[in-house]
C-alpha angles and dihedrals in degrees: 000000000000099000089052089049101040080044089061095037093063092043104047104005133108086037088293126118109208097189096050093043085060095032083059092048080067118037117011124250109266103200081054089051096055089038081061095042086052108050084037092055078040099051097042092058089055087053098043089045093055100039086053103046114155106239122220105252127230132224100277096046086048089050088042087055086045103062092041085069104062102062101075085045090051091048103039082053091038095059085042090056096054082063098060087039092059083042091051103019127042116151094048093039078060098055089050087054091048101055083034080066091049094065114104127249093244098056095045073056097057092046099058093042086056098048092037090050092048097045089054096037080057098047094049089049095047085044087050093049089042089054092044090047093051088039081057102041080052094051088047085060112054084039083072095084125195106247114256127253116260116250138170097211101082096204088063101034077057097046082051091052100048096038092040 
């Protein structure tokens, strides 16, 4: 009895576990890995919120954004009103044609690559507003913290405060 005891004693006693310490020489602990993964995913949110905060915009970038936003009204009316000219005009709705037939290849091909050019460089910049303001609305949330439990011993109060 005693060797068994005193055996077990040795192994698990004293709060230590002798088989997993050398088990975790050899092969690392998983739970403590995902703990790390964890904090580590956690950790670079917070950094990619507050780097991407959204700013609040003054009076020249609102009228900027402003006047972005009228180009794909005016063509798709535009377009529209090609339409009713045709309808009300059109005589002078052929002659536009005509000298629109008379514009050379390369320049129809300047212009798409213009248009084409604006309306993506748009879209990227709307995606990467719409990620900074999903990165910000996330940082917003896990600042909302769950209120800590009271305690009378400070050191631990304080250890509630700061790990939440």
């Amino acid at each position: 009895m005693g060797l068994i005891s005193g055996l077990m004693n040795f192994l698990f006693g004293d709060g230590r576990n002798v088989v997993v310490e050398t088990a975790e020489v050899f092969r690392e602990n998983a739970e403590n890995r995902a703990v790390r993964q964890a904090d580590a995913h956690a950790q670079s949110l917070q950094q990619f919120a507050a780097e991407f905060a959204y700013p609040r915009r003054g009076l020249f970038d609102r009228v900027i954004d402003g006047l972005n936003r009228l180009p794909r009204p005016f063509l798709a009316l535009g377009t529209i009103w090609l339409f009713v000219a045709a309808i009300l005009w059109p005589a002078d709705f052929r002659r536009g044609m005509e000298g629109l037939a008379l514009v050379p290849d390369p320049l129809w091909w300047l212009m798409t690559a213009i248009v084409s050019f604006y309306f993506g460089a748009r879209h990227q910049a709307k995606g990467q507003e719409f990620q900074r303001a999903i990165a910000s609305a996330m940082a917003a949330q896990r600042q909302v913290q769950t209120p800590s439990p009271k305690s009378d011993n400070a050191a631990l109060q304080d250890w509630y405060e700061t790990n939440g």
